[in-house]
HTML snippet that shows the backbone in 3Dmol.js (N, CA, C, O; Angstrom):
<script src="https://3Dmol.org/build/3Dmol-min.js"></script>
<div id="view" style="width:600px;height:400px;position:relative"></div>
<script>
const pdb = `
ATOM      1  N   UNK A   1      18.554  13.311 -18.215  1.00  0.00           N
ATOM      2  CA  UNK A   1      17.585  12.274 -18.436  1.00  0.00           C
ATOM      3  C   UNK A   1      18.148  11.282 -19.465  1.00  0.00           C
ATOM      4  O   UNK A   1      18.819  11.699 -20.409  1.00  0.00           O
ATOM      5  N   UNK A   2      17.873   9.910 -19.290  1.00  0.00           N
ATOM      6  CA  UNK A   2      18.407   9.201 -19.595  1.00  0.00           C
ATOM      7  C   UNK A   2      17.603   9.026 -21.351  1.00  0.00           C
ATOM      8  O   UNK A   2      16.446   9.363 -21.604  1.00  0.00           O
ATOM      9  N   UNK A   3      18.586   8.425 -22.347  1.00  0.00           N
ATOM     10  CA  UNK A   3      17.795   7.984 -23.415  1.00  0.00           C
ATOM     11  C   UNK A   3      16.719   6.803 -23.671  1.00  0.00           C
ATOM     12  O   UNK A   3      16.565   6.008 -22.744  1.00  0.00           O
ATOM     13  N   UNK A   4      16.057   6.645 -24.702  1.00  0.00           N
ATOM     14  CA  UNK A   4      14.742   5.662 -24.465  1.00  0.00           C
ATOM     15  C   UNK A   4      15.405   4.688 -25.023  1.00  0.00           C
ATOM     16  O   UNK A   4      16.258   5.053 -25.833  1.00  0.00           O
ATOM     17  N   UNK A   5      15.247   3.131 -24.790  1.00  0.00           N
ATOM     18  CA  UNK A   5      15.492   2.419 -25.428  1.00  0.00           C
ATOM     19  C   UNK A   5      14.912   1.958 -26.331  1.00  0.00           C
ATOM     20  O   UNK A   5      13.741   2.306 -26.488  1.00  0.00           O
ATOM     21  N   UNK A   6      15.609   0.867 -27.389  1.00  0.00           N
ATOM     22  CA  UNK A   6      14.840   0.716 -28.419  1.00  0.00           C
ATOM     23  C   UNK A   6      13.416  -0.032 -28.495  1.00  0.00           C
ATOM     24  O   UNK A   6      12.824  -0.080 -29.573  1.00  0.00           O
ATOM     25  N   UNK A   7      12.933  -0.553 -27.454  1.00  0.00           N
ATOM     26  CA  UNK A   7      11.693  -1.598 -27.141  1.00  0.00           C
ATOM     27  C   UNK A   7      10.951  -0.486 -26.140  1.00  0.00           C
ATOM     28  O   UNK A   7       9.830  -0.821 -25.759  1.00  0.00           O
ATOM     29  N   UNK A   8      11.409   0.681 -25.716  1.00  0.00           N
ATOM     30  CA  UNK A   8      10.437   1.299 -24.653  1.00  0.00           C
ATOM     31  C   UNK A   8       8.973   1.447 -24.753  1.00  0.00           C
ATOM     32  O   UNK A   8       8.232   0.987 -23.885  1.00  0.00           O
ATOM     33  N   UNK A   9       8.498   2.135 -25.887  1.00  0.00           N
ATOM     34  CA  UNK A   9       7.365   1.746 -26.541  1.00  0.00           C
ATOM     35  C   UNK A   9       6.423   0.492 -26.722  1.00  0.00           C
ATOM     36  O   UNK A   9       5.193   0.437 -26.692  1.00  0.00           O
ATOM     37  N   UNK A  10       7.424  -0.565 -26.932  1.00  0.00           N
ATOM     38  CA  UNK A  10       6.974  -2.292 -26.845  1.00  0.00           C
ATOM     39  C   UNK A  10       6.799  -2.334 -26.037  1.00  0.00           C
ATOM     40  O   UNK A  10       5.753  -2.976 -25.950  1.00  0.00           O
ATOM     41  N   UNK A  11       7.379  -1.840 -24.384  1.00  0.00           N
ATOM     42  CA  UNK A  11       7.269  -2.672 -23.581  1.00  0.00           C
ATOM     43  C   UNK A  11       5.639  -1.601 -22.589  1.00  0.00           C
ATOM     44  O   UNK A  11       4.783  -2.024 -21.813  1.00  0.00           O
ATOM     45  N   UNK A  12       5.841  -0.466 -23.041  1.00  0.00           N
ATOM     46  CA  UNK A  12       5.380   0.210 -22.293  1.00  0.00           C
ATOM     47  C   UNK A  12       3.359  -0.291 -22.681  1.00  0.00           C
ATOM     48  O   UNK A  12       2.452  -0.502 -21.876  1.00  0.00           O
ATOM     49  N   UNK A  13       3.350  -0.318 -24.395  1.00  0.00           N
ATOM     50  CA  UNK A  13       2.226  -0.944 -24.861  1.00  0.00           C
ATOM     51  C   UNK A  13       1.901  -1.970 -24.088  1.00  0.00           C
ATOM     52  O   UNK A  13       0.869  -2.062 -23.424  1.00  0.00           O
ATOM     53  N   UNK A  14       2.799  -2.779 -24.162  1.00  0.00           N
ATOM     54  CA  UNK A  14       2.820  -4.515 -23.313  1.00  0.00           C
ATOM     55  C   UNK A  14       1.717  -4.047 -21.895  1.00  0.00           C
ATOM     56  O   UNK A  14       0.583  -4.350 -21.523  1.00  0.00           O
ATOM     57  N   UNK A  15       2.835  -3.140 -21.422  1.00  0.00           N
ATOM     58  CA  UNK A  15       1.865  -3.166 -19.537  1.00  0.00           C
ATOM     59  C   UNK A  15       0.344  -2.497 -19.490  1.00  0.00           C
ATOM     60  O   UNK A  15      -0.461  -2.611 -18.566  1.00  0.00           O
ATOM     61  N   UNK A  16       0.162  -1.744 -20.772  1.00  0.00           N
ATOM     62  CA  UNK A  16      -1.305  -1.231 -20.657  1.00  0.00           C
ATOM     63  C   UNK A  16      -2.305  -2.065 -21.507  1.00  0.00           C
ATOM     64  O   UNK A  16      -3.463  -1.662 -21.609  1.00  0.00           O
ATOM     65  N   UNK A  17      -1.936  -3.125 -22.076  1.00  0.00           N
ATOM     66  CA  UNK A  17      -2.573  -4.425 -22.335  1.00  0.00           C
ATOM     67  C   UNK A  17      -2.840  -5.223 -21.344  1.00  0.00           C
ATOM     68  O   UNK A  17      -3.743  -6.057 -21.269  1.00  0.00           O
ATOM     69  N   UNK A  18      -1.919  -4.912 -20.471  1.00  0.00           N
ATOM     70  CA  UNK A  18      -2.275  -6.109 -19.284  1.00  0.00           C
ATOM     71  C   UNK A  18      -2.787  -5.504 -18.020  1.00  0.00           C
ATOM     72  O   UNK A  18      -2.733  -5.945 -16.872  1.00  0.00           O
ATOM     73  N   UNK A  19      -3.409  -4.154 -18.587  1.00  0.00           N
ATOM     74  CA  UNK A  19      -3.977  -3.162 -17.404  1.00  0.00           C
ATOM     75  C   UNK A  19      -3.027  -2.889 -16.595  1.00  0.00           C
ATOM     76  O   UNK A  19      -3.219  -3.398 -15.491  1.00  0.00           O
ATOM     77  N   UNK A  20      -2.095  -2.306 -16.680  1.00  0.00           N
ATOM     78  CA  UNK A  20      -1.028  -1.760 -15.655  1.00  0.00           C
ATOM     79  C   UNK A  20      -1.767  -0.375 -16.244  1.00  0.00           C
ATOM     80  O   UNK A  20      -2.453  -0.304 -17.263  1.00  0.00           O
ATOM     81  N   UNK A  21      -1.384   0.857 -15.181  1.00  0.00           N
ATOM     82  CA  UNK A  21      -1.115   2.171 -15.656  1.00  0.00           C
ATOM     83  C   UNK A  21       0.124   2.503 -15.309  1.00  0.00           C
ATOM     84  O   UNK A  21       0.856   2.217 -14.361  1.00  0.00           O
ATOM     85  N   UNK A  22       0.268   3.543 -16.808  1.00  0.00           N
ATOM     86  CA  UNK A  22       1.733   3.475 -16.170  1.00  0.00           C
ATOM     87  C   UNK A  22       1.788   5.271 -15.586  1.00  0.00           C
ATOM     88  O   UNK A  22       1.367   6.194 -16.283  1.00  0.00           O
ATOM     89  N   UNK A  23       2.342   5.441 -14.311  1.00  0.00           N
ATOM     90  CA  UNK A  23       2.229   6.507 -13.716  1.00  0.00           C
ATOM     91  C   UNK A  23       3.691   7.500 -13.990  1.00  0.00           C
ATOM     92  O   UNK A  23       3.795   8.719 -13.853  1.00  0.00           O
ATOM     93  N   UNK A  24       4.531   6.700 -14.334  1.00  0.00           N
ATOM     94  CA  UNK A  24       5.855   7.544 -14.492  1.00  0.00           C
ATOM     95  C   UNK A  24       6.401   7.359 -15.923  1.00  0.00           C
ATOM     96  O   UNK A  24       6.103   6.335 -16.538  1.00  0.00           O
ATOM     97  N   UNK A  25       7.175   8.289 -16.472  1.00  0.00           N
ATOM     98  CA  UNK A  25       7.686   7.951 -17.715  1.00  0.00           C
ATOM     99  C   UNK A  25       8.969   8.891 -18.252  1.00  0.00           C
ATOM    100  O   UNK A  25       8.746   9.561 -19.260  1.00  0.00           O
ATOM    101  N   UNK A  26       9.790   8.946 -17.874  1.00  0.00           N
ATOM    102  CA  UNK A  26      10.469   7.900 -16.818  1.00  0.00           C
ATOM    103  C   UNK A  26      10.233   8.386 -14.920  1.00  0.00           C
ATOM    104  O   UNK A  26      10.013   9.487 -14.416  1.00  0.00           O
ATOM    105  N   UNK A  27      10.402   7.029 -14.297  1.00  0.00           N
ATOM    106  CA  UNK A  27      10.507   7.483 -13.197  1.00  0.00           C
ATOM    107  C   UNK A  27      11.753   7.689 -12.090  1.00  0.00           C
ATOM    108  O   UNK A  27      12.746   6.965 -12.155  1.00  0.00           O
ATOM    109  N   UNK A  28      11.646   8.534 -11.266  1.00  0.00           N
ATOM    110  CA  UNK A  28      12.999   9.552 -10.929  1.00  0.00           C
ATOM    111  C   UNK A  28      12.744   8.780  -9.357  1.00  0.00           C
ATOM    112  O   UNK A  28      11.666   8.242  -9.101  1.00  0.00           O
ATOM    113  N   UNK A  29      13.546   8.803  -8.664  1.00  0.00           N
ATOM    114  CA  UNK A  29      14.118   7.928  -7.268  1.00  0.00           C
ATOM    115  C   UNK A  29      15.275   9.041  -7.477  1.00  0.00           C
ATOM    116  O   UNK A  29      15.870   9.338  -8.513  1.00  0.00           O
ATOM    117  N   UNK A  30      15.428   9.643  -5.968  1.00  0.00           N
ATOM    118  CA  UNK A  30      16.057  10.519  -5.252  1.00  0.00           C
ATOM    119  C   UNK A  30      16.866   9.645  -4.531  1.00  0.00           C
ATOM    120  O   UNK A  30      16.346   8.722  -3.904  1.00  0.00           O
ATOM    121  N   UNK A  31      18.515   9.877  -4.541  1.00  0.00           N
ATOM    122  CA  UNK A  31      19.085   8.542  -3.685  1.00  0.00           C
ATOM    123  C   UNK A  31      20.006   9.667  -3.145  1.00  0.00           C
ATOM    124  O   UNK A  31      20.611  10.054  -4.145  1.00  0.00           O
ATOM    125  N   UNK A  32      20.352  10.268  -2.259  1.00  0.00           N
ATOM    126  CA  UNK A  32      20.977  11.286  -1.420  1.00  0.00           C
ATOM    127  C   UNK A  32      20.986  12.836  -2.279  1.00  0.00           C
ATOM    128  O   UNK A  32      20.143  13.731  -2.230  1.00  0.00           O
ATOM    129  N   UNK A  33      22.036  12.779  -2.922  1.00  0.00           N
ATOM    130  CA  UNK A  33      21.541  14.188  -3.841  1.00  0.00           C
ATOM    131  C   UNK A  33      21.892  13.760  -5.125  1.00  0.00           C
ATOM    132  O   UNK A  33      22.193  14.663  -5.906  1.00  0.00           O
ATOM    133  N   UNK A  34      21.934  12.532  -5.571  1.00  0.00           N
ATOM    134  CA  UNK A  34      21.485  12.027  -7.436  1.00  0.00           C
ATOM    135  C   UNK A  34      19.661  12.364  -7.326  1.00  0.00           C
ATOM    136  O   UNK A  34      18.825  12.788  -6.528  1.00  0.00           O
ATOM    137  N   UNK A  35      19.801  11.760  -8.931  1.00  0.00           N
ATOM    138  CA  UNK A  35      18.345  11.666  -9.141  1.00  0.00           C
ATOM    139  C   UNK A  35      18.832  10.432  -9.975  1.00  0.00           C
ATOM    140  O   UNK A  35      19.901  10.743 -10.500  1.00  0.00           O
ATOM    141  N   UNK A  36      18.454   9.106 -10.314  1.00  0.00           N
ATOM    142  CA  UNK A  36      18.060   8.215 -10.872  1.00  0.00           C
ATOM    143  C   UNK A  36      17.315   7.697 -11.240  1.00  0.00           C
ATOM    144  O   UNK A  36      16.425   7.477 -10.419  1.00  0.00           O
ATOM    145  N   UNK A  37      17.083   7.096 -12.740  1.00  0.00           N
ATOM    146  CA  UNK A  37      16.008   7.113 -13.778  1.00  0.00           C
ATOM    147  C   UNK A  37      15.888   5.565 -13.970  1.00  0.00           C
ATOM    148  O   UNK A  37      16.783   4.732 -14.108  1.00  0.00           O
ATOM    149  N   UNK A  38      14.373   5.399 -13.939  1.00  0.00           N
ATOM    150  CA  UNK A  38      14.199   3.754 -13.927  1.00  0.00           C
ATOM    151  C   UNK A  38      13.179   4.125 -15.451  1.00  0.00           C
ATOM    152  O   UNK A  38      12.287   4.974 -15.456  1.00  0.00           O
ATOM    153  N   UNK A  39      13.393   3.660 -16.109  1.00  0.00           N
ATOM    154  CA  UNK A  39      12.368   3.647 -17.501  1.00  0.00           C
ATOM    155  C   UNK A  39      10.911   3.883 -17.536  1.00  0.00           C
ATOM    156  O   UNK A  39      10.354   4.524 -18.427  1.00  0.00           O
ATOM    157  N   UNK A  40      10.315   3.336 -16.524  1.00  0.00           N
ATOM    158  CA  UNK A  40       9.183   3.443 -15.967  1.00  0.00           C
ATOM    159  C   UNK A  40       8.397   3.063 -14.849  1.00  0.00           C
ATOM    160  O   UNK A  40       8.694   1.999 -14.306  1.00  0.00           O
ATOM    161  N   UNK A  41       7.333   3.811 -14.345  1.00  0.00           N
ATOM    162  CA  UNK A  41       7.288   3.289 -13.250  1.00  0.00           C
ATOM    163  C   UNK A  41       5.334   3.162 -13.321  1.00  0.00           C
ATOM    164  O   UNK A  41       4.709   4.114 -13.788  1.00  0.00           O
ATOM    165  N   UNK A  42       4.560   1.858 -12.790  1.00  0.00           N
ATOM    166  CA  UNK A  42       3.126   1.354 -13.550  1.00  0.00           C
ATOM    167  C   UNK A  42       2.354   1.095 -12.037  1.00  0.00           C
ATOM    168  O   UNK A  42       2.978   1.306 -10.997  1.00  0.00           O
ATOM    169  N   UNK A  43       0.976   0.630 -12.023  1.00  0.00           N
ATOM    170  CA  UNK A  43       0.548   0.283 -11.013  1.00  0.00           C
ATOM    171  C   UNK A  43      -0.454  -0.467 -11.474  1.00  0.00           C
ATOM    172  O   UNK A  43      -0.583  -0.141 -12.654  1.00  0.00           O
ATOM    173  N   UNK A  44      -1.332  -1.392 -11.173  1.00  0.00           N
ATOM    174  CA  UNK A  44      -2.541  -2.064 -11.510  1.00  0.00           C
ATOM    175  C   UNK A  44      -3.268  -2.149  -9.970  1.00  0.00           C
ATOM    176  O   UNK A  44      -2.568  -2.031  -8.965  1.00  0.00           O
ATOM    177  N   UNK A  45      -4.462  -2.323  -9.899  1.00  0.00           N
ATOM    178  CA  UNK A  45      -5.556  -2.085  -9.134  1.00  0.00           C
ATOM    179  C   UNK A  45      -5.823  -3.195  -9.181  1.00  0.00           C
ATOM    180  O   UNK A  45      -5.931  -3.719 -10.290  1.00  0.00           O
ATOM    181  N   UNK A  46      -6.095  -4.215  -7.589  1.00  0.00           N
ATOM    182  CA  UNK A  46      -6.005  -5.751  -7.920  1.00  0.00           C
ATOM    183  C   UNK A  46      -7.661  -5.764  -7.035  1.00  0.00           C
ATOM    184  O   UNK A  46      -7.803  -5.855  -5.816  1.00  0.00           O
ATOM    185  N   UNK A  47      -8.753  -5.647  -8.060  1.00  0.00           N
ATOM    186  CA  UNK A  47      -9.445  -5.771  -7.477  1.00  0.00           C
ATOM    187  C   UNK A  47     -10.434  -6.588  -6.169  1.00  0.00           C
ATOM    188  O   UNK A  47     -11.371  -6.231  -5.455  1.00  0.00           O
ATOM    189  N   UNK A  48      -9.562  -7.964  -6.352  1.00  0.00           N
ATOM    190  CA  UNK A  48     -10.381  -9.090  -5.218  1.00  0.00           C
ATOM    191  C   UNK A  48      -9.681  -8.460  -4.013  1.00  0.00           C
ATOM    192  O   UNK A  48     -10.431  -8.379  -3.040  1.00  0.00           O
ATOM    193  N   UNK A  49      -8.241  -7.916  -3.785  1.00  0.00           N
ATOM    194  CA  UNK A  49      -7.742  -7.377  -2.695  1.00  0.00           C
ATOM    195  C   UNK A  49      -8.073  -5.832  -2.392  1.00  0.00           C
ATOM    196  O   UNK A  49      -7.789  -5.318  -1.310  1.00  0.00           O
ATOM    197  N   UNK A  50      -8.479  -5.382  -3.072  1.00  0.00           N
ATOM    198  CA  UNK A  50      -8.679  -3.830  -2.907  1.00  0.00           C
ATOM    199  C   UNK A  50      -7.252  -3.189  -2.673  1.00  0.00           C
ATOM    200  O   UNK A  50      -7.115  -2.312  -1.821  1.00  0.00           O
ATOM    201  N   UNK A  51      -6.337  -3.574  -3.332  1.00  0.00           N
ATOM    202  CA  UNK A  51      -4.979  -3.233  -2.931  1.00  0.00           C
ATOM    203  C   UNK A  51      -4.155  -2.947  -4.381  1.00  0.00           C
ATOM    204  O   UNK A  51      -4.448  -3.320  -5.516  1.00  0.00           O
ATOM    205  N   UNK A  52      -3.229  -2.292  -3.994  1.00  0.00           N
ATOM    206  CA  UNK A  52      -2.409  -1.542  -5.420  1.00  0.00           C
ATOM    207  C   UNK A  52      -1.248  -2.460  -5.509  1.00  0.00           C
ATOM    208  O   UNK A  52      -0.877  -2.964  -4.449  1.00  0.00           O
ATOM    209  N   UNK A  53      -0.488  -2.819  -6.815  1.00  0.00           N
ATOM    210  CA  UNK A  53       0.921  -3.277  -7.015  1.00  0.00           C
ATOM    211  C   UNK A  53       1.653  -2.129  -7.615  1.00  0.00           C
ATOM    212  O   UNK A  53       1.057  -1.540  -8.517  1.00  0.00           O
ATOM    213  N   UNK A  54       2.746  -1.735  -7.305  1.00  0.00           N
ATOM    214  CA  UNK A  54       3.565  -0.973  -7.940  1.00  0.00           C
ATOM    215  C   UNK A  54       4.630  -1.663  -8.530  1.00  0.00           C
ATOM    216  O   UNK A  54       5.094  -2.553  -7.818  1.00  0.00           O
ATOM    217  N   UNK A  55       5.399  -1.434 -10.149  1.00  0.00           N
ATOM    218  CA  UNK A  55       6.347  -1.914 -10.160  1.00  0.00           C
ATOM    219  C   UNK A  55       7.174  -0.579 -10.638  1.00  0.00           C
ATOM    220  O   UNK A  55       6.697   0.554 -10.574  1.00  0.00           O
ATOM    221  N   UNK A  56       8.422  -0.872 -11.104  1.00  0.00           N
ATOM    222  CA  UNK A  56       9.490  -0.288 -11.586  1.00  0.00           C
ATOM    223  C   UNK A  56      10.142  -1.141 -12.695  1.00  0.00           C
ATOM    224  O   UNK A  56      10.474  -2.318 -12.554  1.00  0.00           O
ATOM    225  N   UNK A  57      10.305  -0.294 -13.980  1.00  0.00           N
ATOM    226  CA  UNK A  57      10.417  -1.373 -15.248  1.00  0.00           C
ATOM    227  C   UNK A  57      11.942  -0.325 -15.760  1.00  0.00           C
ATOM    228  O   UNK A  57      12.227   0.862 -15.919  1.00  0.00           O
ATOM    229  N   UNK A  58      12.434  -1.353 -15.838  1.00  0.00           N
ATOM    230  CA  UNK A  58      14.474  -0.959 -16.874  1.00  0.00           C
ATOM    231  C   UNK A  58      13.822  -1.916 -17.803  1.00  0.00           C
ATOM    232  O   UNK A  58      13.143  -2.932 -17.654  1.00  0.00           O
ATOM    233  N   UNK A  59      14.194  -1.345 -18.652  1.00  0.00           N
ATOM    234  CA  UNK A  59      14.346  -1.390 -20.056  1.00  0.00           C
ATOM    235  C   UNK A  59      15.466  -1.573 -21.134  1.00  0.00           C
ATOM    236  O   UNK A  59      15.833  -0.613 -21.811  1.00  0.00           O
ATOM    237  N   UNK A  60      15.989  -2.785 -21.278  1.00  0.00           N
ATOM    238  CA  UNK A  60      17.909  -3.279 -21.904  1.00  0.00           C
ATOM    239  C   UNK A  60      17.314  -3.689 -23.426  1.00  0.00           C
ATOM    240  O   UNK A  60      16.325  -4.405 -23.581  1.00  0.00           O
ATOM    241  N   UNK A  61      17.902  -3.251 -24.242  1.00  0.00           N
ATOM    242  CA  UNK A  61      17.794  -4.164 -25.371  1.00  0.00           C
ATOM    243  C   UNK A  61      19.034  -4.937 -25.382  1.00  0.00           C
ATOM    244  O   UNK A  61      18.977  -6.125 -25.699  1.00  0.00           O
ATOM    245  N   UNK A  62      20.338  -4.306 -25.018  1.00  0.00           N
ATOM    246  CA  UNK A  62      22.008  -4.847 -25.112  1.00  0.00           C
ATOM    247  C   UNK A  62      22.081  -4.764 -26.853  1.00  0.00           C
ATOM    248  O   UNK A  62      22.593  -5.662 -27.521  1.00  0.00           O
ATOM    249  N   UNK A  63      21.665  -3.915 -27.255  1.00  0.00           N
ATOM    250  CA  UNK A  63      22.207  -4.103 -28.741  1.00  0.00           C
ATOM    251  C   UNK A  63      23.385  -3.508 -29.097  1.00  0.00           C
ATOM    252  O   UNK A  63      23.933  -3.603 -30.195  1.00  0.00           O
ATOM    253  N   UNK A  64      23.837  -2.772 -27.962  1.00  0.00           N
ATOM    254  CA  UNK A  64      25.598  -2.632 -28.264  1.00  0.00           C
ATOM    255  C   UNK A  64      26.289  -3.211 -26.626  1.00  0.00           C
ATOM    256  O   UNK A  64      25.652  -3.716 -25.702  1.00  0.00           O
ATOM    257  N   UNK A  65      27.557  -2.965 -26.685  1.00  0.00           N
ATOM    258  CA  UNK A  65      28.751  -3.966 -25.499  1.00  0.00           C
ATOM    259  C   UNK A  65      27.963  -2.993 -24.524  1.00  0.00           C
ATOM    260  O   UNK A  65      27.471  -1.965 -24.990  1.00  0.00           O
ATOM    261  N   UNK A  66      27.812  -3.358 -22.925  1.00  0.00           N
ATOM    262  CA  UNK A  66      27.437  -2.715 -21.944  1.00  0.00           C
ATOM    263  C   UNK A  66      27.917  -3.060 -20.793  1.00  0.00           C
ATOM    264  O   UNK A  66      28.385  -4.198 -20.808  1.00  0.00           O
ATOM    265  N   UNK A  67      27.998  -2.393 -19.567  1.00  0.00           N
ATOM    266  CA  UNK A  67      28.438  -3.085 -18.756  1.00  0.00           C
ATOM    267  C   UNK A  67      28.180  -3.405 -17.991  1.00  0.00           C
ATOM    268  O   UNK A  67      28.845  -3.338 -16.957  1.00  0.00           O
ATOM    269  N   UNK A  68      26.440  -4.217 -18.170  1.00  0.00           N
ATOM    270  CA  UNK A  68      25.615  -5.444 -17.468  1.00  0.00           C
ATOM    271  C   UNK A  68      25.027  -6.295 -18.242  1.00  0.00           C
ATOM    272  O   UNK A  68      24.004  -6.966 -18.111  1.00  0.00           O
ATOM    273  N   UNK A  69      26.222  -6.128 -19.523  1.00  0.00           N
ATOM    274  CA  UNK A  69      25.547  -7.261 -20.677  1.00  0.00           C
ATOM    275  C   UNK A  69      26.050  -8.791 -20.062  1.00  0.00           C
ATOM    276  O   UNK A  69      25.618  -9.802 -20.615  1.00  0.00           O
ATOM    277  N   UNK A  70      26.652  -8.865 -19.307  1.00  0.00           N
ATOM    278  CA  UNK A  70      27.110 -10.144 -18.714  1.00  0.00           C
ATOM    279  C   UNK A  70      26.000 -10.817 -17.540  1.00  0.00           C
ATOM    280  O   UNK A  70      26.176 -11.942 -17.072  1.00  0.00           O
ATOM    281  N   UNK A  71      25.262 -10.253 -17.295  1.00  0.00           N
ATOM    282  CA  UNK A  71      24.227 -10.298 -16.196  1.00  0.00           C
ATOM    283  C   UNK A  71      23.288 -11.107 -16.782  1.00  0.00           C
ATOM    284  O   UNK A  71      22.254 -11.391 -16.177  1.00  0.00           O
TER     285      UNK A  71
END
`;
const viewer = $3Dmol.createViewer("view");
viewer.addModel(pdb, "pdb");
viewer.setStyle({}, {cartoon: {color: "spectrum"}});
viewer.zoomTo();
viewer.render();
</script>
């Protein structure tokens, strides 16, 4: 399992201010026989549609060299 970054907390506060729930922490995606870790994974309830959004949240601060700090 991957480590937390330094804003995970910030950001995770952030989405339950804006009514997201967040359902995963972290969330795991099965990609043949890995397991890969997305920071989190939220949903909000959009009530005029009666319909769900899901997202998937990475989490970068780049506070040291990386190698998608160029991105």
């Amino acid at each position: 399992m991957p480590a937390r970054d330094l804003y995970h907390n910030n950001v995770k506060n952030a989405l339950i201010k804006d009514k997201w729930t967040i359902t995963h922490d972290p969330l795991t995606l099965k990609f043949g026989k890995k397991d890969l870790y997305v920071d989190l994974g939220a949903k909000q309830l959009l009530a005029a549609q009666k319909t769900e959004s899901k997202i998937a949240v990475e989490i970068k601060s780049f506070t040291e060299r990386s190698d998608v700090d160029d991105l």
